[in-house]
PyMOL Python script that loads the backbone (N, CA, C, O; Angstrom):
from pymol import cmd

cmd.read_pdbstr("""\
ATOM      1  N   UNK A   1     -46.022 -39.578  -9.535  1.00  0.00           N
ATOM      2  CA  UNK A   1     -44.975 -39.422  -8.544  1.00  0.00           C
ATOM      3  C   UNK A   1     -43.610 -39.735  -9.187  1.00  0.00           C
ATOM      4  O   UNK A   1     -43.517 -40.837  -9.727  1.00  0.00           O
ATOM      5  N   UNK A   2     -42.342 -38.769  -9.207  1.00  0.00           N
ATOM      6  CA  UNK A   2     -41.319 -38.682  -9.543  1.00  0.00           C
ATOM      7  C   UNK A   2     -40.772 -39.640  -9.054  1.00  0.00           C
ATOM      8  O   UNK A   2     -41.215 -39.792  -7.915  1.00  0.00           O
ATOM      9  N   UNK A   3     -39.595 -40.823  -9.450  1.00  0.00           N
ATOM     10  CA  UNK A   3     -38.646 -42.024  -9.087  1.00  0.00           C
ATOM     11  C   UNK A   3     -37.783 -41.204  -8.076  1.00  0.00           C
ATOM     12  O   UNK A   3     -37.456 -40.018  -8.027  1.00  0.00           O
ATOM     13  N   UNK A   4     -37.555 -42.234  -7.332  1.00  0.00           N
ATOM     14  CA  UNK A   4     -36.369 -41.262  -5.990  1.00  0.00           C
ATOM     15  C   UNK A   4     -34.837 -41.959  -6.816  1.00  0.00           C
ATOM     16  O   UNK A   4     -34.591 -43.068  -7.291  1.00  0.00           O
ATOM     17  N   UNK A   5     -34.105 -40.789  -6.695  1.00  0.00           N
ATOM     18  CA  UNK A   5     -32.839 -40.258  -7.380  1.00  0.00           C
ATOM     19  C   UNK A   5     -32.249 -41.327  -7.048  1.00  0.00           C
ATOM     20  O   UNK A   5     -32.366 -41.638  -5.863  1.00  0.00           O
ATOM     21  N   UNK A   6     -31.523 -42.140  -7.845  1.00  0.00           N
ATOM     22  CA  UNK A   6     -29.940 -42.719  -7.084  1.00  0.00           C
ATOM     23  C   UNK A   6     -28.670 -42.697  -7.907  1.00  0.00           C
ATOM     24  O   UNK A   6     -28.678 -42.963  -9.108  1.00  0.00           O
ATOM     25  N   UNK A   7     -27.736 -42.420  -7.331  1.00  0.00           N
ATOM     26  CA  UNK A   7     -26.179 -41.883  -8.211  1.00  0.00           C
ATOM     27  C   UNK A   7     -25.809 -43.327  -8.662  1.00  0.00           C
ATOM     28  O   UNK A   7     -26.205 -44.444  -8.328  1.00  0.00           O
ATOM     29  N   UNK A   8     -24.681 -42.754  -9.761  1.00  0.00           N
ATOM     30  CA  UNK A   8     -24.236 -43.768 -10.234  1.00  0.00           C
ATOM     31  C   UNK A   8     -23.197 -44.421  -9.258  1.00  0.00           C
ATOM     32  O   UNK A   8     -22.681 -45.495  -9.567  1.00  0.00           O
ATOM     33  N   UNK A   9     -22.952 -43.928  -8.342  1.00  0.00           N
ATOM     34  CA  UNK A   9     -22.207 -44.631  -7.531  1.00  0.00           C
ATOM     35  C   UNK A   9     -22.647 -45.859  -6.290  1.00  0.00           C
ATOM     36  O   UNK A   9     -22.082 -46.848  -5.825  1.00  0.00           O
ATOM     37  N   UNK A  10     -23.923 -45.195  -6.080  1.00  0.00           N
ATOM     38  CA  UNK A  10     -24.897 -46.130  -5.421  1.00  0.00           C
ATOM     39  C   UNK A  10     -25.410 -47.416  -6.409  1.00  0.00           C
ATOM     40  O   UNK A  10     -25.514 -48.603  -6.099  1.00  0.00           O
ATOM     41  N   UNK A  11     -25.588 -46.997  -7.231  1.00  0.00           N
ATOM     42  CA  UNK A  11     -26.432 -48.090  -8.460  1.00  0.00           C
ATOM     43  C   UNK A  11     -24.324 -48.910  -8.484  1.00  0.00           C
ATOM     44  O   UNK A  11     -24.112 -49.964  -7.885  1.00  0.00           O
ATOM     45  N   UNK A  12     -23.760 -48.554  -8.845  1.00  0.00           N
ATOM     46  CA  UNK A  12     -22.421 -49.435  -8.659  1.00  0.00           C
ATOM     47  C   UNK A  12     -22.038 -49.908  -8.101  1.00  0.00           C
ATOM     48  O   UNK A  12     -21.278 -50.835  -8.379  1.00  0.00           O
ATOM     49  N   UNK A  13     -22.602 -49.235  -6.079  1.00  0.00           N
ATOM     50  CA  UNK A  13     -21.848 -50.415  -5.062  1.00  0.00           C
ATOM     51  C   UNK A  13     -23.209 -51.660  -5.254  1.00  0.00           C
ATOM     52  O   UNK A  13     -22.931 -52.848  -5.089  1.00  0.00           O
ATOM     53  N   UNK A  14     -24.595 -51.252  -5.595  1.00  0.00           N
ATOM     54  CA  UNK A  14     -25.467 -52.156  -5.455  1.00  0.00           C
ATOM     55  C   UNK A  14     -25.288 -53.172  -6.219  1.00  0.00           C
ATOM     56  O   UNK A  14     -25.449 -54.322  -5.810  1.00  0.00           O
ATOM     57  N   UNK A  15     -24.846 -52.810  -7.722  1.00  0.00           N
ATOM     58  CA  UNK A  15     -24.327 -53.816  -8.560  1.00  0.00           C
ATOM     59  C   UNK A  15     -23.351 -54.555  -7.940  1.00  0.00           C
ATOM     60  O   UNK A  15     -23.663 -55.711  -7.652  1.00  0.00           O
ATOM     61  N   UNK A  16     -21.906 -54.058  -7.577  1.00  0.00           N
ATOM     62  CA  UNK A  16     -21.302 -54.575  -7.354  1.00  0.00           C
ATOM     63  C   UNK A  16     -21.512 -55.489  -6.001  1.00  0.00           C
ATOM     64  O   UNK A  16     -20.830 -56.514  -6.000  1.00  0.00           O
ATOM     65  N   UNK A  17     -22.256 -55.302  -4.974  1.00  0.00           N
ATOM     66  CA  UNK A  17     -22.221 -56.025  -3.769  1.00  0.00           C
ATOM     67  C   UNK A  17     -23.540 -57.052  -3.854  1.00  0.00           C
ATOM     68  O   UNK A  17     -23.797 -57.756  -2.878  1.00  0.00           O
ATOM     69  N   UNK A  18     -24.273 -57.101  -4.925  1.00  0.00           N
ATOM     70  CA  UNK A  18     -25.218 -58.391  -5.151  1.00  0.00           C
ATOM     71  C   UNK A  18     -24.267 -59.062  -6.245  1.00  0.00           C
ATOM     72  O   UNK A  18     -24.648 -60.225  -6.121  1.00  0.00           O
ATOM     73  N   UNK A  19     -23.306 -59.101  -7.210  1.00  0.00           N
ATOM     74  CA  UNK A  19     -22.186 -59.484  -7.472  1.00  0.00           C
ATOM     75  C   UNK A  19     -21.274 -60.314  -6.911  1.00  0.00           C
ATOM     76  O   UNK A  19     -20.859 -61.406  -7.297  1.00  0.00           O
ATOM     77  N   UNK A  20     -20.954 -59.525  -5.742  1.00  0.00           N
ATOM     78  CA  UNK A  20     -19.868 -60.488  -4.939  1.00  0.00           C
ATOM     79  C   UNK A  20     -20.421 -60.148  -3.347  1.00  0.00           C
ATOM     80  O   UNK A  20     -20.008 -59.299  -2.558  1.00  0.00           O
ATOM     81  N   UNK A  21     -21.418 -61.058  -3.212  1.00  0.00           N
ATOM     82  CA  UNK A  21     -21.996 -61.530  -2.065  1.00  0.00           C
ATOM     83  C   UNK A  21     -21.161 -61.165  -0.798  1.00  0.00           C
ATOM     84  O   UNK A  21     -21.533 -60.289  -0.017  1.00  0.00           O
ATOM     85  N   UNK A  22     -20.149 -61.797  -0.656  1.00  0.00           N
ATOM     86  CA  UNK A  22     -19.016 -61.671   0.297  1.00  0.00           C
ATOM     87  C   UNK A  22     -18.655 -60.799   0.571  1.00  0.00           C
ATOM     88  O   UNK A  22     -18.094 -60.787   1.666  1.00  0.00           O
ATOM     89  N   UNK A  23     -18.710 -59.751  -0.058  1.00  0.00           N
ATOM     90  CA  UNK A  23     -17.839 -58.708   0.002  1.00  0.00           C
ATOM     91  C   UNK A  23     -17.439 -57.801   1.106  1.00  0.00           C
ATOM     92  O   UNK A  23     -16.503 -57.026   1.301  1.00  0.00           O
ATOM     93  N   UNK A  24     -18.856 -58.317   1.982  1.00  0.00           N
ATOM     94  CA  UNK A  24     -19.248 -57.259   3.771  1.00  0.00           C
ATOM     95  C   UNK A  24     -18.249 -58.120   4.318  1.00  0.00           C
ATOM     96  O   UNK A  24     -17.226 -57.633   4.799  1.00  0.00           O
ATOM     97  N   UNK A  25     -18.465 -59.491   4.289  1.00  0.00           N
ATOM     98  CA  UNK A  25     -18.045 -60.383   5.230  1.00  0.00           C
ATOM     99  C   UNK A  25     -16.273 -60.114   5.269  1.00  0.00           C
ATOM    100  O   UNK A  25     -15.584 -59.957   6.277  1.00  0.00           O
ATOM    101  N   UNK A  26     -15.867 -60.121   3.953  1.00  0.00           N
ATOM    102  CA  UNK A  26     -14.154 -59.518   3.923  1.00  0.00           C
ATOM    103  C   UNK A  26     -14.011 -58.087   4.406  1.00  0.00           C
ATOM    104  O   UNK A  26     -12.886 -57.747   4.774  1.00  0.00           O
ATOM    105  N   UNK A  27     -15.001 -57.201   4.454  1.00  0.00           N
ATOM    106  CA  UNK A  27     -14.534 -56.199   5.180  1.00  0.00           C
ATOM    107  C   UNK A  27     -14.432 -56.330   6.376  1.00  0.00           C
ATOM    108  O   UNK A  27     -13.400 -55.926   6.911  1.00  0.00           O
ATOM    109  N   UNK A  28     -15.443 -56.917   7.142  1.00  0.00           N
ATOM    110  CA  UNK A  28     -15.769 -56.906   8.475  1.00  0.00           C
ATOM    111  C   UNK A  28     -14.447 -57.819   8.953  1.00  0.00           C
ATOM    112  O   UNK A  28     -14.103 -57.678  10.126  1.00  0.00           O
ATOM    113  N   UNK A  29     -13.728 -58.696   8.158  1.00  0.00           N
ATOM    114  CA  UNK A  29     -12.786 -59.646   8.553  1.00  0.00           C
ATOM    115  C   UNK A  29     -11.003 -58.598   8.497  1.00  0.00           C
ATOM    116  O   UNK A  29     -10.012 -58.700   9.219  1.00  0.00           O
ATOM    117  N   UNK A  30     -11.247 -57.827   7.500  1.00  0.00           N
ATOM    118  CA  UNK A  30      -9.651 -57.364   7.653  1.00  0.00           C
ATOM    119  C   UNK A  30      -9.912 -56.401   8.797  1.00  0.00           C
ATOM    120  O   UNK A  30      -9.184 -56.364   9.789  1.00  0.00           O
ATOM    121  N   UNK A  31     -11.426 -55.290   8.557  1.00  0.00           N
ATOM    122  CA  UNK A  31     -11.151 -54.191   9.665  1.00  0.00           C
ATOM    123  C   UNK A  31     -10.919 -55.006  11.426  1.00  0.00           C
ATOM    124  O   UNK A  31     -10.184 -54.444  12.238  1.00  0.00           O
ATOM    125  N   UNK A  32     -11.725 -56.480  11.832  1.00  0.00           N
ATOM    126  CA  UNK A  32     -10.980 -57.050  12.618  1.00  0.00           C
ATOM    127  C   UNK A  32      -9.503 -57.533  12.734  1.00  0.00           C
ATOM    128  O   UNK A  32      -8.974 -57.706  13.832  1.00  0.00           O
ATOM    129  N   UNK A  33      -8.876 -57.739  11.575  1.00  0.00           N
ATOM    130  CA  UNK A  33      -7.779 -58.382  11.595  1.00  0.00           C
ATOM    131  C   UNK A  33      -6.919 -57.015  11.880  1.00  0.00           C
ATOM    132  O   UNK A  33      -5.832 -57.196  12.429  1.00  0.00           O
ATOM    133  N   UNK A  34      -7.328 -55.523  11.531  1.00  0.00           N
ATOM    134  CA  UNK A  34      -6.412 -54.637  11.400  1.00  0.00           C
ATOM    135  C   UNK A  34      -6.842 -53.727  12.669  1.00  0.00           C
ATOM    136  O   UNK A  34      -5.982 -52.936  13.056  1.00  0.00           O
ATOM    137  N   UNK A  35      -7.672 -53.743  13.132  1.00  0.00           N
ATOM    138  CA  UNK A  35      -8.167 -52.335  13.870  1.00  0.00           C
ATOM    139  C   UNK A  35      -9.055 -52.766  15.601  1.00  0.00           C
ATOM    140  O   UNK A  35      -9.014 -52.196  16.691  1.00  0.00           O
ATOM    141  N   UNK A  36      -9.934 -54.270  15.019  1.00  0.00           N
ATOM    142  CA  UNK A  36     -10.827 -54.666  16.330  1.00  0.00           C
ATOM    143  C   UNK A  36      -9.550 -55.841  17.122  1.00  0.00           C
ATOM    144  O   UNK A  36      -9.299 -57.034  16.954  1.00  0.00           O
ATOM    145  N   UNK A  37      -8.893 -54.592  18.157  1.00  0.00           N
ATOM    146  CA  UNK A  37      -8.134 -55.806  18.659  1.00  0.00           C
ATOM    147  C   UNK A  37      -8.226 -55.467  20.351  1.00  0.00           C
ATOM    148  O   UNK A  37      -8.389 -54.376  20.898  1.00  0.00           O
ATOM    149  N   UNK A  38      -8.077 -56.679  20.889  1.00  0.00           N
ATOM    150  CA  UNK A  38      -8.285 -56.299  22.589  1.00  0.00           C
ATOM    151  C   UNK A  38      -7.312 -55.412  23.284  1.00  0.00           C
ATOM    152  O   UNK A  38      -6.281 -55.460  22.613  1.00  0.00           O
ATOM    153  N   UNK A  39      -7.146 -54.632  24.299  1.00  0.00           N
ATOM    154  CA  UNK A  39      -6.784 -53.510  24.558  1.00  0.00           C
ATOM    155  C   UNK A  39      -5.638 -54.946  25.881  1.00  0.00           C
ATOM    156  O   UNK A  39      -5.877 -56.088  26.275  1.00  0.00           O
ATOM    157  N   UNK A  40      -4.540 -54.017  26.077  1.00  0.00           N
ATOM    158  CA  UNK A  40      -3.782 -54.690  27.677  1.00  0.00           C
ATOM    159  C   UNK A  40      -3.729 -53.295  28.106  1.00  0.00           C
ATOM    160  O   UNK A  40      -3.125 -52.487  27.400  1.00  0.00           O
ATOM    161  N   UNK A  41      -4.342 -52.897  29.273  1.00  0.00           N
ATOM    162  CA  UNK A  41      -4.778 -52.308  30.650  1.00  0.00           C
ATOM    163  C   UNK A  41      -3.299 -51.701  31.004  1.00  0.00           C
ATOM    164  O   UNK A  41      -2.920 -50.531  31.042  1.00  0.00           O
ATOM    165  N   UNK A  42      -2.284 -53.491  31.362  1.00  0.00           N
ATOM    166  CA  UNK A  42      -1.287 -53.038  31.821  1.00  0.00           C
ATOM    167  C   UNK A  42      -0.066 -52.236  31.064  1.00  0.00           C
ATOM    168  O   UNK A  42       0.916 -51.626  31.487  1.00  0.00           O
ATOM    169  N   UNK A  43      -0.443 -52.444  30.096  1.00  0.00           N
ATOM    170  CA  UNK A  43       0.414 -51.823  28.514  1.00  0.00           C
ATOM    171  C   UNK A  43      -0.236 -50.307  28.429  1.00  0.00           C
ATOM    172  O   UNK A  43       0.399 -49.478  27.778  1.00  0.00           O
ATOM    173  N   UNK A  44      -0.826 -50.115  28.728  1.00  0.00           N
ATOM    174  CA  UNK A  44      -1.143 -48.911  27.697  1.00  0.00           C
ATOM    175  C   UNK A  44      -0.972 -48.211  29.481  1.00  0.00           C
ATOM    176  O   UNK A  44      -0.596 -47.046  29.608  1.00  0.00           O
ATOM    177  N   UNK A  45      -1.262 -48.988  30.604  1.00  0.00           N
ATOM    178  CA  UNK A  45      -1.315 -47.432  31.742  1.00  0.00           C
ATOM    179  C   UNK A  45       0.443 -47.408  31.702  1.00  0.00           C
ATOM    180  O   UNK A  45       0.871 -46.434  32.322  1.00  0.00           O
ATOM    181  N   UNK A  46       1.129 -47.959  31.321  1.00  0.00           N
ATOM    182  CA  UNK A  46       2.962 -47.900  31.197  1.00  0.00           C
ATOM    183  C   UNK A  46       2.998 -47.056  29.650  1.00  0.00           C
ATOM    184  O   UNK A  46       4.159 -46.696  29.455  1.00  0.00           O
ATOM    185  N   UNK A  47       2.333 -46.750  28.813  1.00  0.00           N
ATOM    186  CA  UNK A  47       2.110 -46.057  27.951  1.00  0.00           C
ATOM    187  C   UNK A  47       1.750 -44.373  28.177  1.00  0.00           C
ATOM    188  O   UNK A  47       1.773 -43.359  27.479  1.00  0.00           O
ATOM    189  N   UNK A  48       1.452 -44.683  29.402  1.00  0.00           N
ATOM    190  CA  UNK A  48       0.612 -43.115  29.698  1.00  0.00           C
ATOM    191  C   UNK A  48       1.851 -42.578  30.810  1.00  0.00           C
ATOM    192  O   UNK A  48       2.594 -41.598  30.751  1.00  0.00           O
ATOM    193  N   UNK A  49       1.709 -43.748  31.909  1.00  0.00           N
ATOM    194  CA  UNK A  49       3.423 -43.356  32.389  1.00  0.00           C
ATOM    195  C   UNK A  49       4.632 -42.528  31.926  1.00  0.00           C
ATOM    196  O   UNK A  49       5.207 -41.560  32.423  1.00  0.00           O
ATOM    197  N   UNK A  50       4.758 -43.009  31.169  1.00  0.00           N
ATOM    198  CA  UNK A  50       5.618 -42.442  29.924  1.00  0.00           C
ATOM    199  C   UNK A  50       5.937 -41.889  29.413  1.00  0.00           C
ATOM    200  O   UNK A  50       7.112 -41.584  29.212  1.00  0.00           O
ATOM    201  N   UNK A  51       4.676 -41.388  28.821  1.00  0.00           N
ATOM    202  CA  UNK A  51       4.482 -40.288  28.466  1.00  0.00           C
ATOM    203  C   UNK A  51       5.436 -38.783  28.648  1.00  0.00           C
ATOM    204  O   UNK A  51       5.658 -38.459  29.815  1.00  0.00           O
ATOM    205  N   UNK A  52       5.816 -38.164  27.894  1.00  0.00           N
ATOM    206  CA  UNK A  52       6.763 -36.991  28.270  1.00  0.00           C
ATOM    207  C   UNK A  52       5.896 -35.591  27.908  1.00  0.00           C
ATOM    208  O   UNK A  52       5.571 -35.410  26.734  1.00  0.00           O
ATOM    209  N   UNK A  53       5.602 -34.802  28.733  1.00  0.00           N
ATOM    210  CA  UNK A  53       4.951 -33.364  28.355  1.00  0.00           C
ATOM    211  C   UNK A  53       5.671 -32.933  27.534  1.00  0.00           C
ATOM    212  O   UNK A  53       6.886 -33.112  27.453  1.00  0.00           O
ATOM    213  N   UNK A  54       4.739 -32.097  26.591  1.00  0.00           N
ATOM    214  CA  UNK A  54       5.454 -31.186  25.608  1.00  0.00           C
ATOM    215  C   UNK A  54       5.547 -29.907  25.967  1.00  0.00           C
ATOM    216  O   UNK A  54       4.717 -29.373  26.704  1.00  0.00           O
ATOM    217  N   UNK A  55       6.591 -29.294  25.464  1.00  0.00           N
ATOM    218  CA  UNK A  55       6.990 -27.534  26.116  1.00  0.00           C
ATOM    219  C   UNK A  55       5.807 -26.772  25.832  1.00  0.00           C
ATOM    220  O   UNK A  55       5.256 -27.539  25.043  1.00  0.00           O
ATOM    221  N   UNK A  56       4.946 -25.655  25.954  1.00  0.00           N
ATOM    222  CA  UNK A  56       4.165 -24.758  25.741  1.00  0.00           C
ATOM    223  C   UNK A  56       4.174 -24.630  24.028  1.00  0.00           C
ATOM    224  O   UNK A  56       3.454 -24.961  23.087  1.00  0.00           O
ATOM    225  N   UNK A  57       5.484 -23.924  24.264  1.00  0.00           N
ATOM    226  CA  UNK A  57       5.781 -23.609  22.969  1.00  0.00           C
ATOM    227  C   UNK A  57       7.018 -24.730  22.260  1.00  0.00           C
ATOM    228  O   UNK A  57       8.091 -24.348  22.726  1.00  0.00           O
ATOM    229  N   UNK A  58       7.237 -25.821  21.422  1.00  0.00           N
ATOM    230  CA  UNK A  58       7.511 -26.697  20.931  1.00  0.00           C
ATOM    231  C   UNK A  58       9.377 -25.686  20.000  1.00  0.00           C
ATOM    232  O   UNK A  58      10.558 -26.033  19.959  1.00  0.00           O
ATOM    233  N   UNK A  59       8.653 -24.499  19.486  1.00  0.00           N
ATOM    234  CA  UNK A  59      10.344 -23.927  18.569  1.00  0.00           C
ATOM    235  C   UNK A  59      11.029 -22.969  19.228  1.00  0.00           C
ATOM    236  O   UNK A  59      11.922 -22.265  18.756  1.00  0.00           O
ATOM    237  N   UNK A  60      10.578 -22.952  20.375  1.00  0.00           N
ATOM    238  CA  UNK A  60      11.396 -22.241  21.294  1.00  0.00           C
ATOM    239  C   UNK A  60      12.779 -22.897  22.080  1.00  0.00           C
ATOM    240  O   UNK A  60      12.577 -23.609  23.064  1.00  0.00           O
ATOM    241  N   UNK A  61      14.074 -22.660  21.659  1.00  0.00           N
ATOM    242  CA  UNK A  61      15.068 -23.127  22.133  1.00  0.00           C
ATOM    243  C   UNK A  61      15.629 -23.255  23.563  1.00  0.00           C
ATOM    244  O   UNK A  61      16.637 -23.827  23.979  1.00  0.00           O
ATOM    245  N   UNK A  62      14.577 -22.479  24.247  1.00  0.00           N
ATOM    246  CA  UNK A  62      14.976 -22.030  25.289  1.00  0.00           C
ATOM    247  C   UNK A  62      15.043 -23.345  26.404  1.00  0.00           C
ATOM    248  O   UNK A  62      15.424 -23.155  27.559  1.00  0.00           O
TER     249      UNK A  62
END
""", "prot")
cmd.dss("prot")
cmd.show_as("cartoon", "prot")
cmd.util.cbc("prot")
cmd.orient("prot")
């Protein structure tokens, strides 16, 4: 039975992430610090308020 294939890029994150153990834990910490953040309800429906329609056609001077 033939070995199942793995790229050198796989064999590199594997190296590299039994290497530096941590490495999930700092992702999981900036994509919270940058992206997992709680939503305000009252902010964003004054966001939608707001909001201004765009013309059909946007280069039309008319």
């Amino acid at each position: 039975m033939a070995e199942q294939y793995t790229s050198e890029i796989t064999q590199f994150l594997q190296s590299y992430k039994s290497n530096h153990p941590d490495v999930e834990q700092r992702q999981r910490d900036g994509r919270a610090r940058l992206w997992d953040k709680a939503q305000d309800p009252e902010l964003a429906e004054g966001f939608k308020q707001a909001r201004v329609r765009q013309k059909p056609y946007v280069y039309q001077n008319n």
